[in-house]
C-alpha positions in Angstrom: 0.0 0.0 0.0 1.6 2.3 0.3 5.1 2.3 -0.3 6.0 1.3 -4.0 8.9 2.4 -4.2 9.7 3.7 -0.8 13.6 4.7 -1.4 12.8 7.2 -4.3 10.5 9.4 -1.7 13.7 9.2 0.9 16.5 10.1 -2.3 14.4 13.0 -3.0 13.5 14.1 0.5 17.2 14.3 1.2 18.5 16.2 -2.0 20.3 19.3 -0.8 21.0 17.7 2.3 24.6 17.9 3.4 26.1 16.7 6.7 29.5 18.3 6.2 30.8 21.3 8.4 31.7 24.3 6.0 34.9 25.2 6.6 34.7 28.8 8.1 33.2 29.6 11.5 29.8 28.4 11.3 27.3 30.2 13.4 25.1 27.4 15.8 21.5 28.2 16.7 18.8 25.8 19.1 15.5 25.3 17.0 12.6 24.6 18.0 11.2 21.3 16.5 8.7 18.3 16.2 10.4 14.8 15.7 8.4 12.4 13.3 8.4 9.9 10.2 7.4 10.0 6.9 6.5 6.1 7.3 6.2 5.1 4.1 8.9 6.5 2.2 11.4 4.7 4.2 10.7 5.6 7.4 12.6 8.7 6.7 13.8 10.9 9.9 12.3 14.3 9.4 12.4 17.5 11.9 8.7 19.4 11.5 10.5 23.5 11.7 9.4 26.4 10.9 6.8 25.1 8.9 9.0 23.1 6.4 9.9 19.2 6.6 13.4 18.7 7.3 15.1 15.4 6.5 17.9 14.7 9.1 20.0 11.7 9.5 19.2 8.3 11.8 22.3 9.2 13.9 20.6 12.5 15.3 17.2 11.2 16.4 18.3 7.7 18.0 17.4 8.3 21.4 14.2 9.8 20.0 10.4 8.6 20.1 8.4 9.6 16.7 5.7 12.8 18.2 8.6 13.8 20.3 9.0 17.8 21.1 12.9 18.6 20.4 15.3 21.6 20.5 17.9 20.6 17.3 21.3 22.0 16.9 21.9 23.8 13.9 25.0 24.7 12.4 25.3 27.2 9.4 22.6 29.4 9.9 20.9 31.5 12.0 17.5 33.7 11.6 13.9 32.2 12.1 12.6 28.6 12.6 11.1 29.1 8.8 14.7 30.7 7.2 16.8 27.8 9.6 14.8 25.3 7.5 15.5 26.5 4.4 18.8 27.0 5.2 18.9 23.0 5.8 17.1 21.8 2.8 19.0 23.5 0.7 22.5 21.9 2.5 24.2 25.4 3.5 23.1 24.3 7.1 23.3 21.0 9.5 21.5 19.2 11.9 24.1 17.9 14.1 22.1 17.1 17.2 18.2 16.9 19.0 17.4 16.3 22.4 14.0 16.1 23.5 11.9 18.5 25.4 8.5 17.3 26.0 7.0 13.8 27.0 4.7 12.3 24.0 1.2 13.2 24.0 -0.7 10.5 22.7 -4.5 11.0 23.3 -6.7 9.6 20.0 -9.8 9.7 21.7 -12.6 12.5 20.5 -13.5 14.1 17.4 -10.8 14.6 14.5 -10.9 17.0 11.0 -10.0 16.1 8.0 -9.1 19.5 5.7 -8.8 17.8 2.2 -6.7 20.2 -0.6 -6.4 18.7 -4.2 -3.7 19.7 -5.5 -2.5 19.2 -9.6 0.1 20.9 -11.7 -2.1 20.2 -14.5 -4.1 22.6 -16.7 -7.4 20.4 -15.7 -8.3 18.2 -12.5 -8.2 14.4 -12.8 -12.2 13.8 -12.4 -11.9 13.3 -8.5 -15.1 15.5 -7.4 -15.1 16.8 -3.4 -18.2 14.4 -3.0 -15.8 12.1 -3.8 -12.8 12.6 -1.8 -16.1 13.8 1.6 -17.2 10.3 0.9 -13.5 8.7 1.2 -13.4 10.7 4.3 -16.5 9.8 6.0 -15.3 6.0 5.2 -12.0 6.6 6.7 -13.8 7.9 9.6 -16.5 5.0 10.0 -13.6 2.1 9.9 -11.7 3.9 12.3 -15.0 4.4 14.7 -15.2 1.0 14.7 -11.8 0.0 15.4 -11.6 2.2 18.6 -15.2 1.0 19.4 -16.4 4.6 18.7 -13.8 6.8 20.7 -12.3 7.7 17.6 -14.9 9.7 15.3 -14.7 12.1 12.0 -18.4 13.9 11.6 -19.4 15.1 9.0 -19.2 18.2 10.3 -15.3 18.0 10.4 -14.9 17.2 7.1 -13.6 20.0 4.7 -13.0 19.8 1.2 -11.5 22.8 -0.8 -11.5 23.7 -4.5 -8.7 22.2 -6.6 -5.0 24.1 -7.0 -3.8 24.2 -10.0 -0.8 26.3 -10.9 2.8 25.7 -12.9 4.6 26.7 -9.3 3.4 23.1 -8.2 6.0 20.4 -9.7 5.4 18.0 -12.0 7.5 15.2 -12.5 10.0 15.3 -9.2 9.1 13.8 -5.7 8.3 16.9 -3.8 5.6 17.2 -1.0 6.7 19.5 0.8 6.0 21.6 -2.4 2.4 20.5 -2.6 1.7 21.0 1.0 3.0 24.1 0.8 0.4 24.8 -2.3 -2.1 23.6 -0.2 -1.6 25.6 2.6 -1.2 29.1 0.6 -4.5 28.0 -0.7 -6.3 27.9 2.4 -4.5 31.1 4.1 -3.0 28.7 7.0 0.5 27.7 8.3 0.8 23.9 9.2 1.2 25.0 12.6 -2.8 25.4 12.4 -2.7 21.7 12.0 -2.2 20.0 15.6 -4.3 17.9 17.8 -6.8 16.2 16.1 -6.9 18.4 13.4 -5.4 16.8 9.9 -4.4 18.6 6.8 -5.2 15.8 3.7 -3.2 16.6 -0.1 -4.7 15.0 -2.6 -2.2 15.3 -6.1 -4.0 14.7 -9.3 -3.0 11.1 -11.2 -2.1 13.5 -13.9 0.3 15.5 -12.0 2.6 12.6 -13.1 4.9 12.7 -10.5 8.1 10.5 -9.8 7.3 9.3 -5.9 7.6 5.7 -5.4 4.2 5.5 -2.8 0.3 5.2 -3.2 0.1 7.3 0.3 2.7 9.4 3.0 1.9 10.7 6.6 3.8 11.8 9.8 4.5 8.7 12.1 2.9 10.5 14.3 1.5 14.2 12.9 -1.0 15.8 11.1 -0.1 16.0 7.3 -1.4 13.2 5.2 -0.4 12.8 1.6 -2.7 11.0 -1.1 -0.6 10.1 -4.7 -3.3 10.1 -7.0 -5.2 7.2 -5.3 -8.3 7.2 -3.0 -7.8 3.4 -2.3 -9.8 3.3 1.2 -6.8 1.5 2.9 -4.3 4.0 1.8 -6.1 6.7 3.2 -6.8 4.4 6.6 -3.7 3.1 6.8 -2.1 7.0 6.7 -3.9 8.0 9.0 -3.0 5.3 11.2 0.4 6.7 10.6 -0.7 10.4 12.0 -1.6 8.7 15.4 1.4 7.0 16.3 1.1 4.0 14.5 3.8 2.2 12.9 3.8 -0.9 10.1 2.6 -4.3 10.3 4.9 -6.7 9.3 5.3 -10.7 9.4 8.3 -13.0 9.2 9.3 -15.2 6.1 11.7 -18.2 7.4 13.7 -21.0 5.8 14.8 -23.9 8.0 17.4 -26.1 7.3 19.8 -28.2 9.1 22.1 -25.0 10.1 19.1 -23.6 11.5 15.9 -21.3 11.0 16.8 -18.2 9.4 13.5 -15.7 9.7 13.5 -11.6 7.7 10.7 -9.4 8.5 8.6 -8.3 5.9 7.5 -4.3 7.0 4.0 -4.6 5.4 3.6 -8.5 5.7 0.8 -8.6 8.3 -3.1 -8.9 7.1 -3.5 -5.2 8.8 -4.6 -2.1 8.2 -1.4 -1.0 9.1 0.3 -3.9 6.5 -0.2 -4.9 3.5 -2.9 -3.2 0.7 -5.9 -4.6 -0.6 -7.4 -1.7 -2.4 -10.8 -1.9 -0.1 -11.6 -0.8 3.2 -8.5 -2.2 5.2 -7.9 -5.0 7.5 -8.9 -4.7 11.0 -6.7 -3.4 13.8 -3.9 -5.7 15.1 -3.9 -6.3 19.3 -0.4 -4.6 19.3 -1.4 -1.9 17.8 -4.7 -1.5 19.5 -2.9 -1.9 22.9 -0.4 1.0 21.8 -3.6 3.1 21.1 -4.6 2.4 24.8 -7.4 0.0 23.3 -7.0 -3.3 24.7 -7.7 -5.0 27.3 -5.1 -8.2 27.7 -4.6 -10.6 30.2 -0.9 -12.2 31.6 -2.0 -15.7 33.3 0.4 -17.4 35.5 2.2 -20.5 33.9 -0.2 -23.2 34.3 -3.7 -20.5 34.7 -5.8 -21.2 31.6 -7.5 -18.0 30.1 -10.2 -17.5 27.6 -9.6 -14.7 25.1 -12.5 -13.4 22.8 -12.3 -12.8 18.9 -10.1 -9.3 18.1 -12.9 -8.2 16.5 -15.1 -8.3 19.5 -14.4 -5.5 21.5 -16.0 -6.1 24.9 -13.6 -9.4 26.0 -10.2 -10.0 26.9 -8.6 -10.2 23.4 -5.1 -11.0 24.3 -2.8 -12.7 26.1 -0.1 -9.9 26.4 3.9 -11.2 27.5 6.6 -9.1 28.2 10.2 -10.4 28.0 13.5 -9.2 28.2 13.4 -7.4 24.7 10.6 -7.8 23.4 6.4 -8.3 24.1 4.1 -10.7 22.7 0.7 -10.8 22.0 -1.3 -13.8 21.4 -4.6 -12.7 19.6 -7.1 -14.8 17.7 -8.8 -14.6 14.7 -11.4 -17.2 14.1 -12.5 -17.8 10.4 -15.6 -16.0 10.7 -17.1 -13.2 8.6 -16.2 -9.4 9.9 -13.7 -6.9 8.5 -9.9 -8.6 7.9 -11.4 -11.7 9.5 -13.2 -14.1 7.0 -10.2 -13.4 4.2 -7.1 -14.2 6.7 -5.2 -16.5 4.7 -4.5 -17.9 8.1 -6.9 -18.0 10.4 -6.3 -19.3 14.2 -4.1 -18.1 17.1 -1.8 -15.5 16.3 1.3 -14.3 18.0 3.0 -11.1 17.1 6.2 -9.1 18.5 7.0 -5.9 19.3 10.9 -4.9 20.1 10.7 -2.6 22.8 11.5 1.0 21.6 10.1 0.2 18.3 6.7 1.1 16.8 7.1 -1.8 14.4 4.8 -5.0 15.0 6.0 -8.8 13.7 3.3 -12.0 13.0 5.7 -14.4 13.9 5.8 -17.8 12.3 4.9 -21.3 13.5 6.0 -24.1 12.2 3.5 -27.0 10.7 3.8 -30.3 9.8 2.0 -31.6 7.2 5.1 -32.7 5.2 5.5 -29.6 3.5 9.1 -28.6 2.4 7.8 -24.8 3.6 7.2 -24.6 7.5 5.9 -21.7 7.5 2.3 -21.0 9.0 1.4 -18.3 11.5 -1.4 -20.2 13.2 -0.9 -22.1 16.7 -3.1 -25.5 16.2 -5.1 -26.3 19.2 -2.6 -28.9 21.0 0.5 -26.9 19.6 2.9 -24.8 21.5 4.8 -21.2 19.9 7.6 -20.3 21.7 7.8 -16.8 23.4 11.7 -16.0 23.0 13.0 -14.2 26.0 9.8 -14.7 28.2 10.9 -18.4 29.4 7.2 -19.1 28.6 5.8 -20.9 25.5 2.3 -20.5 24.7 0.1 -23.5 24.3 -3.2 -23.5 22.5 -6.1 -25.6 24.4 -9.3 -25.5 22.3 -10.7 -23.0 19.7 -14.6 -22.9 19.2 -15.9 -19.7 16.6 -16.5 -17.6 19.7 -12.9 -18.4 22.0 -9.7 -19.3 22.1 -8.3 -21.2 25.0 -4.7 -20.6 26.1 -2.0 -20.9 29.0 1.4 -20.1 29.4 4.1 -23.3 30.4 7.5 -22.8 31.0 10.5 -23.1 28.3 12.5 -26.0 28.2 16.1 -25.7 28.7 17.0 -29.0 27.5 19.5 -29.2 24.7 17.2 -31.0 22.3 19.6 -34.7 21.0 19.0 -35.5 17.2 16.5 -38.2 17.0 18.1 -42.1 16.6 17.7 -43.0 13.1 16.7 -46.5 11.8 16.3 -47.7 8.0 16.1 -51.7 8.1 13.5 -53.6 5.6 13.2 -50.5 3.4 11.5 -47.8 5.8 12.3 -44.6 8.0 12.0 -44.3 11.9 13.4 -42.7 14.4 13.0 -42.6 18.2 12.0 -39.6 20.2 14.8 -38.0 22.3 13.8 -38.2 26.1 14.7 -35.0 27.3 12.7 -32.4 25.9 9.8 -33.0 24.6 7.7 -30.3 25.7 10.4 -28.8 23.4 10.2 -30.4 20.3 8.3 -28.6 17.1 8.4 -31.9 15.3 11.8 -33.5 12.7 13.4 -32.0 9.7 13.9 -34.7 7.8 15.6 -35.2 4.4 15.4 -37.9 2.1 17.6 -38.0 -0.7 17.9 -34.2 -1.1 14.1 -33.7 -0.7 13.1 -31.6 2.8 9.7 -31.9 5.0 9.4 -31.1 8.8 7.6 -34.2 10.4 5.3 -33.6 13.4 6.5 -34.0 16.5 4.5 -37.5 17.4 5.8 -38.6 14.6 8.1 -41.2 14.6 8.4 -42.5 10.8 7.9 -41.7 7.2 5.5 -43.9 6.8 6.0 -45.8 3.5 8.2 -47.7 2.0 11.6 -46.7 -0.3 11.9 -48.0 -3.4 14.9 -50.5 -4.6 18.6 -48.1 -4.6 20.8 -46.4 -2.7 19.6 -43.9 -0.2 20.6 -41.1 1.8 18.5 -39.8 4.8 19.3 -36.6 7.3 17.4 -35.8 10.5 17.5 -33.4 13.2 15.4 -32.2 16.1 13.5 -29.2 15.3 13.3 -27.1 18.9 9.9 -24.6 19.2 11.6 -21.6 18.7 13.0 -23.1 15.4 16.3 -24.0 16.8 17.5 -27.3 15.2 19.7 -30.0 16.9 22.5 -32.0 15.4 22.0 -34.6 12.8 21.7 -38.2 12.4 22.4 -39.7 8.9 22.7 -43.0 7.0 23.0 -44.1 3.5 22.0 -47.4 2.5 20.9 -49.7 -0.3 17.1 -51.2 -0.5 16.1 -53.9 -2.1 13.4 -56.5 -3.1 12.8 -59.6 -4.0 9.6 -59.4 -6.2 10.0 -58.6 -9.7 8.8 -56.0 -11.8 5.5 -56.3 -13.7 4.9 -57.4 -17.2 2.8 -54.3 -18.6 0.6 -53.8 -21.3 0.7 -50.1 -22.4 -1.6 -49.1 -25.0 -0.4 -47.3 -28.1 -3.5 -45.0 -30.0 -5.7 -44.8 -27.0 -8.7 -43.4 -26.3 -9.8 -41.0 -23.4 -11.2 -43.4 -21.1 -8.3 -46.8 -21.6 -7.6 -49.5 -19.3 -3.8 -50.2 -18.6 -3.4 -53.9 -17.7 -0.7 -56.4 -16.5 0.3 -59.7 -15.7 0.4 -60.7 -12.0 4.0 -61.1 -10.3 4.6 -64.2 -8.3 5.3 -62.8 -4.1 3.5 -59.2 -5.1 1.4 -58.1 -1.9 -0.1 -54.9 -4.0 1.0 -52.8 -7.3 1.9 -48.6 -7.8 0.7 -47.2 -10.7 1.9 -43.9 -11.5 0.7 -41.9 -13.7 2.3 -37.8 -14.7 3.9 -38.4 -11.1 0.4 -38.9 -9.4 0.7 -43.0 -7.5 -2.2 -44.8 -7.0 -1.9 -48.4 -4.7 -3.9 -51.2 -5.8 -4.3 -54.6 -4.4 -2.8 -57.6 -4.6 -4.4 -59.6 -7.8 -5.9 -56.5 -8.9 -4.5 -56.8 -12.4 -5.9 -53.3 -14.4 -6.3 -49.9 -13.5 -8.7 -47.6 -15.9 -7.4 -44.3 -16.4 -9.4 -41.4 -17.5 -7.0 -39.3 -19.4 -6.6 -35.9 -21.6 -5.4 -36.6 -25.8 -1.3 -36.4 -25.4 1.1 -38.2 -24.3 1.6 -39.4 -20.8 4.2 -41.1 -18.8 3.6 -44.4 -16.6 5.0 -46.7 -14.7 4.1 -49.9 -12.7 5.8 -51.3 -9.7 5.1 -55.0 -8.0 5.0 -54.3 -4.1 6.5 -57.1 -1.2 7.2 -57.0 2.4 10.5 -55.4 1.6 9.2 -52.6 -0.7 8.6 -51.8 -4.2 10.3 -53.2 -7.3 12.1 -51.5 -10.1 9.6 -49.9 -12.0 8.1 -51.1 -15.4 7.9 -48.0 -17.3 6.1 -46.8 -20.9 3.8 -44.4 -22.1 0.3 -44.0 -23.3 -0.6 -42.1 -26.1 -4.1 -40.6 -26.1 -5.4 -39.8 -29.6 -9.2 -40.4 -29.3 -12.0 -39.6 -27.3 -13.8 -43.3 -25.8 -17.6 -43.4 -25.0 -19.3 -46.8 -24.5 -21.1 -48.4 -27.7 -24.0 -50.7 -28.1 -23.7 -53.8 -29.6 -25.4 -54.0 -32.9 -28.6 -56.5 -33.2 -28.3 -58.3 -36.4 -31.6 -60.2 -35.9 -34.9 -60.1 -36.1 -34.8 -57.0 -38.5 -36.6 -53.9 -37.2 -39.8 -54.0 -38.3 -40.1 -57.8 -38.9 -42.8 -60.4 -38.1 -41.7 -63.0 -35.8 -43.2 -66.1 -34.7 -43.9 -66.9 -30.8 -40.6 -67.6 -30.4 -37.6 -65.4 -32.0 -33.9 -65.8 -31.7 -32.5 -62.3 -30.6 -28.9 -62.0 -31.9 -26.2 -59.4 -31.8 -22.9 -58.6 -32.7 -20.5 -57.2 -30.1 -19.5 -53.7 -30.3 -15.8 -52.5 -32.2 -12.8 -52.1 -29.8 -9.1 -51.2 -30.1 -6.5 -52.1 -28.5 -6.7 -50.7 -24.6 -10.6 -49.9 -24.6 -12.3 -50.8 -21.4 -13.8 -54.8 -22.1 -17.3 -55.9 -22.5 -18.1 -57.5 -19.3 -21.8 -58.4 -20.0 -25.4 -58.0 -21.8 -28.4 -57.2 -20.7 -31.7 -58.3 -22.3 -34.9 -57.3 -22.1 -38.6 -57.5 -24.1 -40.6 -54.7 -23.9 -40.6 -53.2 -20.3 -40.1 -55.8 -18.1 -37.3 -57.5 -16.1 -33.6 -57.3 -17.1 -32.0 -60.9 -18.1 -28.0 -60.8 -18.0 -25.8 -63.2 -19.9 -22.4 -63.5 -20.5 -19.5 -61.4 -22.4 -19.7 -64.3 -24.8 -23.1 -64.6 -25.4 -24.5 -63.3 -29.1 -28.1 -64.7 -28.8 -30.8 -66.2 -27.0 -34.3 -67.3 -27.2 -37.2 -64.8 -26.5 -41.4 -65.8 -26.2 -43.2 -63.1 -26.8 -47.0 -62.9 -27.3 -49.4 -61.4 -30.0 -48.7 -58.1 -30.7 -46.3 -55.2 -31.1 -42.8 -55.6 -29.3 -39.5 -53.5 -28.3 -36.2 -56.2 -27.8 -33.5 -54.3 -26.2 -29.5 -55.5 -25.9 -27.6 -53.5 -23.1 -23.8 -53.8 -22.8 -21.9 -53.4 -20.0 -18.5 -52.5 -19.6 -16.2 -53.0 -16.6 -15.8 -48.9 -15.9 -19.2 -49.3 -15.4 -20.4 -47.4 -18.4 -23.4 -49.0 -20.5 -25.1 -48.3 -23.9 -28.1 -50.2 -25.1 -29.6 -50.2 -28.5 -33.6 -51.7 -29.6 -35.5 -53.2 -32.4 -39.4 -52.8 -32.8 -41.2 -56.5 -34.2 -44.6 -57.7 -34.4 -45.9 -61.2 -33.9 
């Protein structure tokens, strides 16, 4: 959302910006400033002075808190706040230090404006109509009402939307905000000074203005200037505004485990937020983290052992969060049931969530879990009911109880200390297992395991792959896979499997049709057969001896394996090649003729229906006179005897075939 290409807002924000000392005696004044962010453009240090956005370096405003009041050092000017900036931006001055004056101020509740200015270089506007933009507000205003369970409001009544500025002094084609805001401002007769509190100054820039900036949407992290790049996506303008109260992004965690260990990077928008990533619509509910740093939670921390109930995060009257504070960071264990209700029903991972906060950042992290359904990609960010997610620096891990649509049931347990052992490995008679290490195993997240160069991370009751290897040589790597994604040492082998049934004799059908039926010979010692088919297996039994196979026209690759106690054979391989559609055919009755006069008793014959080589077989006929009862005879059969009395008749002949499919054809006599 917002940040496109955040770096190109920074580069431009910080042209003119020296931090050398000129070389003569510099004079050095104390300004009078604001501290803040412009979050989405890189999370780009600026100084609010004099009116005019500053850019200053990260090394000045460490010790700082985004809203902070400062006095900055200045060197290379002197004069007012307004001519100081100046001075700055255009690098004949330097910031070389800030310390802070006054304590944050961080009070959301009550009624907040919106003053909307669009703003275009343009000779015309680009269509968007102040209904337009007072309905975006109003929108903005009812999502955040309802995040803050109504202590948060925009009325209408605060809502202002001025006439378009146009003018050649605004630029077109550089990054320059500052510029616009300053457009908007003259416009309106005001100084951005006016703008404090809950009052907000909103610039929309035309699309056509065709600027150079990188982002959808800026705003002061916190402050009172929003910026709108063309776009009236609702979540730009929610999440932006999220930015003027204090609020930073919501990120998650992508992670790779291997056998050195998990390695996890933060992605800043990753989290299904309003304050993460876009989805062009109103945006994704409010995060407990961030609702918490808004003074809009209520959270619970149980004793180890206490079990609490925490409610949906949507509903706003219950505890909803379990809230841990460790030695650098705090976690918060929310849940999100799969439910209908803004950012809830499209979570592409519903369940109990855990997210991190580093203390002293504004930044919050969905952390990742680790699942086990044999995927080569761990990655999940919901806590299963029975599973435990480690809390890193709390000595606590969280463990999930139940979920139901209305609750989550949790309680804290302490770590484990225990260095986690690799697992014993065992590969006799052609399978995988592995014991459980003893110590530990409230520790254990489940097995990395890795079979001839092919990863998955194995649950942690899990004690075995589960099938079978085929004949060769082998190699298979496990390790211990601790909760907090630490991984123990590893236990190998290589070895060679075997078997002592052969492979079977296969017949594969050249010029098949759609529906064809592969078939084989049976192997002395086979217990069952494989059939694979594009890579897809299928397990049949032992004297099971054909396998139909609906298939598309092309070519496709199979191949056939006998199965023993010991494993499966080497694999009988070929290919079918599909050049026809099949659909079952009637057999064709050659007498009586349609139409004829028969005597009491007629000879019904037919002739069995055309087939190629690898159609599905005739298994059967069905007879029948007139409407009554079905007579079945063999695959063989090409006639029988039928009484019939005076008048008109209907003979049928139905074939059957062993997919199951039938087709049936008549003749009309008269005795």
């Amino acid at each position: 959302m917002i940040a496109r290409t955040a770096a190109a807002a920074a580069t431009a924000l910080l042209a003119g910006l020296s931090t050398t000392t000129p070389a003569h005696a510099d004079p050095v004044t104390q300004v009078p400033a604001t501290y803040t962010v412009l979050a989405d453009a890189g999370h780009q240090p600026v100084l609010l002075m004099g009116g005019r956005t500053v850019p200053v370096p990260e090394r000045v405003t460490d010790r700082l808190t985004p809203g902070q009041s400062v006095t900055a050092t200045v060197r290379g000017a002197t004069g007012s706040p307004a001519a100081v900036a100046r001075a700055v931006r255009a690098g004949r001055a330097t910031v070389t230090a800030t310390r802070a004056t006054a304590a944050l101020s961080g009070d959301i509740a009550g009624n907040h404006t919106l003053t909307i200015v669009p703003v275009t270089n343009a000779a015309t506007t680009d269509g968007t109509t102040a209904a337009g933009l007072s309905a975006e507000a109003r929108r903005l205003g009812d999502f955040w009402s309802a995040q803050t369970s109504g202590a948060l409001t925009v009325d209408d009544s605060g809502i202002t939307v001025a006439g378009w500025v146009t003018g050649a002094a605004i630029p077109g084609g550089a990054c320059d905000p500052d510029r616009w805001k300053d457009a908007a401002l003259a416009a309106l007769g005001r100084t951005e000074n006016d703008f404090t509190g809950h009052d907000h100054l909103v610039v929309y820039l035309a699309k056509n203005a065709a600027t150079s900036c990188g982002w959808t949407g800026l705003g002061y992290l916190p402050g009172n200037v929003i910026w709108l790049n063309g776009y009236t996506y609702p979540d730009a303008f929610e999440h932006e505004f999220g930015h003027n109260l204090g609020l930073d992004h919501a990120g998650d965690q992508t992670c790779t485990l291997s056998f050195t260990g998990r390695d996890c990077e933060n992605v800043e928008y990753g989290d299904y937020d309003v304050m993460g990533y876009a989805r062009y619509a109103d945006g994704n509910g409010l995060n407990t983290a961030k609702a918490d740093q808004l003074g809009l939670l209520d959270s619970v921390t149980p004793a180890a052992g206490e079990r609490v109930t925490i409610a949906p995060r949507l509903d706003r009257a219950g505890v909803r969060a379990l809230k841990v504070a460790g030695d650098t960071d705090t976690y918060y264990v929310e849940y999100r049931p799969d439910t209908a209700g803004a950012g809830e029903a499209g979570d592409p991972s519903p369940g109990v969530q855990v997210r991190q906060v580093h203390h002293g950042s504004l930044l919050s992290t969905l952390l990742t879990v680790l699942r086990y359904t044999g995927d080569p990609d761990p990655d999940s960010v919901a806590v299963t009911p029975g599973r435990a997610a480690a809390l890193p620096g709390t000595g606590y891990d969280v463990v999930v109880d139940s979920v139901t649509t209305g609750a989550a049931v949790l309680h804290l347990r302490r770590s484990s200390t225990a260095t986690l052992p690799a697992p014993a490995l065992s590969t006799a008679n052609s399978t995988i297992s592995w014991s459980t290490p003893a110590a530990g195993t409230d520790a254990i997240a489940g097995y990395l395991l890795q079979v001839d160069g092919v990863q998955t991370v194995r649950g942690p009751a899990t004690t075995g792959l589960g099938t079978s290897l085929p004949a060769g040589t082998h190699t298979v790597t496990i390790a211990t896979v601790g909760l907090p994604g630490t991984v123990s040492a590893t236990s190998s082998a290589t070895f060679t499997t075997g078997s002592t049934v052969a492979g079977p004799k296969v017949t594969f059908p050249s010029g098949a049709g759609t529906t064809t039926v592969l078939r084989w010979l049976p192997t002395s010692g086979a217990t069952g057969y494989t059939v694979t088919v594009d890579g897809a297996t299928r397990t049949v039994a032992a004297g099971t001896t054909r396998l139909v196979l609906t298939l598309a026209r092309g070519t496709h690759q199979v191949a056939v394996r006998s199965v023993d106690s010991r494993g499966p054979s080497s694999p009988t391989t070929g290919t079918v090649e599909v050049t026809r559609t099949w659909s079952a055919t009637a057999a064709k009755i050659t007498a009586p003729a349609a139409n004829a006069r028969i005597p009491a008793t007629v000879t019904l014959r037919w002739a069995a229906p055309a087939a190629r080589p690898g159609d599905p077989a005739v298994t059967g006929y069905d007879l029948r006179l007139d409407t009554g009862k079905w007579s079945t005879v063999s695959a063989a059969t090409r006639s029988r005897a039928v009484a019939t009395g005076k008048g008109k008749h209907t003979l049928t002949v139905r074939t059957r075939y062993e997919t199951g499919a039938t087709a049936q054809t008549t003749v009309r006599v008269t005795r």
